[in-house]
C-alpha positions in Angstrom: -49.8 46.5 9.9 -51.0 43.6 12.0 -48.5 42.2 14.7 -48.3 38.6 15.6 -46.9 37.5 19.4 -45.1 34.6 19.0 -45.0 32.4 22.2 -41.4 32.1 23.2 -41.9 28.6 24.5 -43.3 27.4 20.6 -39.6 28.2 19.9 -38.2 25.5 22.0 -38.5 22.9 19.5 -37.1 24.7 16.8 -34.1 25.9 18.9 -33.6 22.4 20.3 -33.8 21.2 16.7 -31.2 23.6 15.8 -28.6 22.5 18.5 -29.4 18.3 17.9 -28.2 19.5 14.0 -25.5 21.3 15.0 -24.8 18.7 17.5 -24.5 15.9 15.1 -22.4 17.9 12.7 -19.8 18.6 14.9 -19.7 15.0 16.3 -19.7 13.4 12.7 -16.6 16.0 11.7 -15.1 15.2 15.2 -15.4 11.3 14.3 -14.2 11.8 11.0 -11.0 13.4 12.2 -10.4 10.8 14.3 -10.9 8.3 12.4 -8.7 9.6 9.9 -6.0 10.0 12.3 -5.5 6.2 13.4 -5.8 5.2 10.4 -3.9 7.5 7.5 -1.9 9.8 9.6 2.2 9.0 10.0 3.0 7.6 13.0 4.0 9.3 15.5 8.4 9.1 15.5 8.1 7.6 12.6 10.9 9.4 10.8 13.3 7.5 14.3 11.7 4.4 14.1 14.6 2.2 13.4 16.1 3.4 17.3 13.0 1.7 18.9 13.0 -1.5 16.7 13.7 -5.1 18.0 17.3 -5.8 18.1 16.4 -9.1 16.7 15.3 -7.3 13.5 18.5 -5.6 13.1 20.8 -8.8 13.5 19.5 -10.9 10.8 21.5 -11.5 7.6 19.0 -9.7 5.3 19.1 -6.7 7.2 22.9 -6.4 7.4 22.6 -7.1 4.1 20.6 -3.8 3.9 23.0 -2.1 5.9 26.5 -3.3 4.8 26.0 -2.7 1.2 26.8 0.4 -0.4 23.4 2.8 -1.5 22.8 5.5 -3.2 20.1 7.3 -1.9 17.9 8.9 -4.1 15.0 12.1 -3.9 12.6 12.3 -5.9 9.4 14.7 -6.2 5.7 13.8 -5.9 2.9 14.8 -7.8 1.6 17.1 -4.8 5.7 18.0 -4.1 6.5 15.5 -1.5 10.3 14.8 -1.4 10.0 11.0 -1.3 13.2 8.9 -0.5 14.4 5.6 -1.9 17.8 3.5 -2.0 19.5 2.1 -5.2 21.8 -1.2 -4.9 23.8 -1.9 -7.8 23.1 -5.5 -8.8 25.4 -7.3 -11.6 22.7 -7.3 -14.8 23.1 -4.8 -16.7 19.1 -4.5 -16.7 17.4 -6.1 -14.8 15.9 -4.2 -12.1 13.6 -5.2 -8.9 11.2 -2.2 -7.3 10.2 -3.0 -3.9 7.3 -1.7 -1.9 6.8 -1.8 1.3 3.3 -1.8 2.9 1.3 0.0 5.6 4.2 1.5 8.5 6.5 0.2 6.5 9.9 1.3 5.4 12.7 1.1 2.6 14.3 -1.9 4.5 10.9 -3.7 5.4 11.4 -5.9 2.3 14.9 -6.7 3.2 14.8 -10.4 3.1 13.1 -10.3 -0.7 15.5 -7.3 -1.5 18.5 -10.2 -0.5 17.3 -12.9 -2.6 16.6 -10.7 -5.7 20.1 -9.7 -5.1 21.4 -12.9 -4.7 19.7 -13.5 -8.4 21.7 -10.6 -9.9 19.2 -7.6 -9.6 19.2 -3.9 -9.4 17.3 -3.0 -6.2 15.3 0.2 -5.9 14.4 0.1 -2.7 11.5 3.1 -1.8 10.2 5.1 1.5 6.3 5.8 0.5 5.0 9.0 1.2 4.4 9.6 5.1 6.8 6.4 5.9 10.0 6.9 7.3 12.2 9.5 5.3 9.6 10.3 2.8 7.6 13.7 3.3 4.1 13.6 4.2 1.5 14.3 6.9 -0.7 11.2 6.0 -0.9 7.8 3.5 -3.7 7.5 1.4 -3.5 3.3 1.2 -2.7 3.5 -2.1 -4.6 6.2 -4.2 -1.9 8.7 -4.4 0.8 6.1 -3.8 -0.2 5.3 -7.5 1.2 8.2 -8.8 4.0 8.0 -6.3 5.8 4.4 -7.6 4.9 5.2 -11.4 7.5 8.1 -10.9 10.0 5.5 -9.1 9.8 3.2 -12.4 10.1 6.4 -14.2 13.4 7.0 -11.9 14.7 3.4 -13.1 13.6 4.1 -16.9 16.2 7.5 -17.1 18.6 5.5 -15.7 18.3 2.4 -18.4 15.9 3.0 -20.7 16.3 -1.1 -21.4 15.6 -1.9 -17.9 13.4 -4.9 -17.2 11.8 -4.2 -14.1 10.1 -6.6 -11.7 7.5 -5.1 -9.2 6.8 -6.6 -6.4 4.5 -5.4 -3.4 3.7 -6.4 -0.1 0.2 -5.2 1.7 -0.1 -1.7 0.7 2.6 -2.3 -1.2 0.9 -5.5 -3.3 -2.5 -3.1 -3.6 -0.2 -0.2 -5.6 1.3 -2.6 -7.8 -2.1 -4.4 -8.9 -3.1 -0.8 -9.5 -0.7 0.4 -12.0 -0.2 -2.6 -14.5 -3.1 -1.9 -16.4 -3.1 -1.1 -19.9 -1.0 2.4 -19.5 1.7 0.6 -17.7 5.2 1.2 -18.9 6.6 -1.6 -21.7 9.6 -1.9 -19.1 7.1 -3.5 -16.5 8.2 -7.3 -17.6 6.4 -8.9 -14.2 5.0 -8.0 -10.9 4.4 -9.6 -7.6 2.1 -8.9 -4.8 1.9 -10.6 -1.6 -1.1 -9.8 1.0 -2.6 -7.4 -1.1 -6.0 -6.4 -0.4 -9.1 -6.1 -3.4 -10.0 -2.5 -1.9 -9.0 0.3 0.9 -13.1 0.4 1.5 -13.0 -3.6 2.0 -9.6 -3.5 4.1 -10.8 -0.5 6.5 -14.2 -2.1 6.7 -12.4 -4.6 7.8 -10.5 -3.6 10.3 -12.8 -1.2 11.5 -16.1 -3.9 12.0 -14.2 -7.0 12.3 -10.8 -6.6 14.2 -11.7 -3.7 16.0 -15.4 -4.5 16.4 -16.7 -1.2 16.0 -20.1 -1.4 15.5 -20.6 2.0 13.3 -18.3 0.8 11.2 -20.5 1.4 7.8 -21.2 5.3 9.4 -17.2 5.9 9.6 -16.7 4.4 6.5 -19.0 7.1 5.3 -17.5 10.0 6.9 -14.2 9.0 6.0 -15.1 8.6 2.2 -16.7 12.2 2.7 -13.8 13.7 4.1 -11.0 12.2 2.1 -12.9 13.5 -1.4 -13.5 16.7 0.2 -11.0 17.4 2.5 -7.4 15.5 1.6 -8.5 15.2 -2.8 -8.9 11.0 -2.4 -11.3 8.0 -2.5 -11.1 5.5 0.1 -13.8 3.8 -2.9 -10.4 2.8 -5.0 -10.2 -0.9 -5.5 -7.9 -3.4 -8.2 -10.9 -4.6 -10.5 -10.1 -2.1 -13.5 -6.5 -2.5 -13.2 -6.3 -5.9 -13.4 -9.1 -6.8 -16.0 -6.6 -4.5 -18.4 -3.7 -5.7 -17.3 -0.9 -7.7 -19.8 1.8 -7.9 -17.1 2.5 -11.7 -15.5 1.3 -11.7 -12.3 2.0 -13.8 -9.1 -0.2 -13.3 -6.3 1.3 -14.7 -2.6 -1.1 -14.8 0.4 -0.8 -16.5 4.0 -4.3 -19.0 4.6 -4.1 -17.6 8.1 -3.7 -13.7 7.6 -6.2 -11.8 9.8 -5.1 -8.9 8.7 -6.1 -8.8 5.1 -8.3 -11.5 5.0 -7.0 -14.7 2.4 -10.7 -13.9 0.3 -8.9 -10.7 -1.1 -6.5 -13.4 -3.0 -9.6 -14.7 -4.9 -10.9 -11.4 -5.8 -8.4 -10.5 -7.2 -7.3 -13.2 -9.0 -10.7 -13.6 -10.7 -10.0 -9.5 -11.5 -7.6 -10.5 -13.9 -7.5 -10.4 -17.9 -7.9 -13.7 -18.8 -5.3 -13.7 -21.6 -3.0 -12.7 -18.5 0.2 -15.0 -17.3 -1.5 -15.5 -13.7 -0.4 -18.1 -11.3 -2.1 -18.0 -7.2 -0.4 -18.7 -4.5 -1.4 -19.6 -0.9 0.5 -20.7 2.5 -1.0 -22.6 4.9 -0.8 -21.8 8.8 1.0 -18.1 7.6 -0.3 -14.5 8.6 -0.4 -11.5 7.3 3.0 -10.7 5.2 4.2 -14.2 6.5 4.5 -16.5 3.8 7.9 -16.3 3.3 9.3 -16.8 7.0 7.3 -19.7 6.7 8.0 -21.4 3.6 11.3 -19.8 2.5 12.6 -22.1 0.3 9.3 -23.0 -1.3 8.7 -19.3 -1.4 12.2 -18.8 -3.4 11.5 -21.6 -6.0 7.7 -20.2 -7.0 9.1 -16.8 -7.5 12.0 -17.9 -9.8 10.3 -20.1 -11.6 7.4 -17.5 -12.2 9.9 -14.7 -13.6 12.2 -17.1 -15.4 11.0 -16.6 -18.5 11.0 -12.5 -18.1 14.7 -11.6 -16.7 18.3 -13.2 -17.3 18.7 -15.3 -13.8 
C-alpha cells in the first residue's frame, strides 16, 4: 500500500474554487429572489389600497359611477385554487356583455371610465380583480401566463349566466397582453370582439425593458435569465410567453389602442402585434399622439369613444 502526502497548500485553489461556485450560486438565487419580488410579488397593502388613493381619483364621475351603482360581487376559483373576485353591473341588453381587465397593480375599478361608457352603450359589465390585485388571492402575478387561464374562466362565468351572451374583451397593459393571448383559434364562439390598449408583444420584451431601459440596469439580459430559470422551476411559468401564436390564429375583430408617447410599454409593441395578426382578421390600429402609457383616452376622449363604437358596431346591438 503506497501513501501519497498531499500538500495542504495544493488544496487552496481547489477550496477557493469551491467557495467562488458556491459563492455565485447563492448570489444568482439571491438576485433572482429579488428580482422576482419588485417585479411579480403583490404589493405591499395592496388588498387597502383604495384608503391611500388620490382623492381626486375618487371624485370623478366614472368612479362614482363605480361606486353608486348596485354590484354583485362574484368568486370564482382558479386553476391553482385562487379565490379571485370580480363585480357584475346589470346593463339593459339582454346580451351583450363587456369583460374588463385591468393591468399591472391594477384593480376591478381601474377601468372605470371605459366600464361608464360601455354602460352608457347598454352593456353588462364584468368587472375582475386579477390574481394578486386587490381582493383576488395570490402571493404574486405572473404578467399574464396564468392570467390566461384566469379570464377564460371569467368568460366562462358570463357564458352560465347567458349562454347567448355576446361578449366584448377589452384589456388594458397586462390586461391588453391576456386578451391578445386567448382569442386564438380555441376561443369561445361568444367572444364577438376584443380590445387591447397598451398591450405589450411579450413579458420577456416588457421586463427587458424595464429592467435595461427605464431602470438602466446593466445585467439586465443576466436577470432576465435567472428569472426565466426560476419562474419554470420554481413558481410553474415562462416569462418566454409572447402574443405571436395567438394572434396569427385568431378570428376575433380586433382594435388595438396605444399612446405615441408611452414609456412604459414602448409604442413598437403596437406594430408587433398588429403584424401578429391573421390576415383574414377584422384588424384596425390605433395610435395617440403626445399620450403615455394607458393614456389615450384622457387625452382624446371623444375621439377615443367614436373609434371604439364604430369598431364594434357591427358585433353588438348599440
Amino acid at each position: 500500500m503506497i501513501l501519497i502526502n498531499i500538500p495542504a497548500w495544493s488544496l487552496v485553489p481547489t477550496i477557493i474554487g469551491s467557495i467562488l461556485i458556491t459563492a455565485i450560486i447563492l448570489a444568482s438565487i439571491f438576485l433572482a429572489n429579488f428580482y422576482f419580488g419588485i417585479s411579480f410579488l403583490r404589493l405591499k397593502n395592496d388588498k387597502n389600497f383604495a384608503k391611500f388613493e388620490n382623492e381626486k381619483y375618487k371624485n370623478t364621475p366614472w368612479r362614482k359611477f363605480i361606486t353608486q351603482t348596485k354590484k354583485e360581487r362574484i368568486v370564482i376559483k382558479s386553476k391553482d385554487n385562487l379565490n379571485l373576485v370580480g363585480y357584475f353591473i346589470k346593463g339593459v341588453s339582454e346580451d351583450d356583455y363587456a369583460l374588463l381587465i385591468h393591468g399591472y397593480h391594477g384593480r376591478y375599478y381601474s377601468l372605470d371610465r371605459q366600464a361608464l361608457f360601455f354602460h352608457n352603450l347598454g352593456f353588462n359589465l364584468l368587472l375582475i380583480n386579477q390574481r394578486a390585485h386587490d381582493e383576488s388571492d395570490g402571493k404574486y402575478t405572473t404578467l399574464g401566463y396564468k392570467e390566461r387561464d384566469d379570464i377564460k374562466r371569467w368568460i366562462n362565468e358570463i357564458i352560465k349566466r347567458n349562454s347567448n351572451a355576446k361578449i366584448l374583451l377589452f384589456g388594458s397593459s397586462m390586461g391588453a397582453f391576456v386578451v391578445m393571448n386567448i382569442i386564438g383559434k380555441k376561443a369561445p364562439k361568444n367572444i364577438k370582439a376584443a380590445i387591447e390598449d397598451s398591450g405589450y408583444f411579450s413579458i420577456y420584451e416588457e421586463l427587458y425593458y424595464q429592467t435595461k431601459v427605464v431602470a438602466k440596469v446593466r445585467l439586465a439580459k443576466f436577470l432576465m435569465f435567472l428569472a426565466n430559470i426560476k419562474t419554470r422551476l420554481v413558481n410553474n411559468f415562462s416569462i418566454k410567453l409572447n402574443v405571436k401564436e395567438s394572434l396569427g390564429e385568431t378570428e376575433v375583430p380586433l382594435l388595438l389602442i396605444h399612446g405615441e408617447d408611452d414609456d412604459f410599454v414602448p409604442v413598437d409593441a403596437i406594430d408587433k402585434c398588429y403584424k401578429a395578426i391573421n390576415p383574414k382578421c377584422v384588424k384596425k390600429k390605433v395610435i395617440f399622439p403626445l399620450a403615455g402609457h394607458q393614456e389615450s383616452y384622457s387625452y382624446y376622449p371623444e375621439e377615443y369613444e367614436e373609434i371604439i363604437k364604430e369598431f364594434i358596431k357591427d358585433y353588438f346591438k348599440l
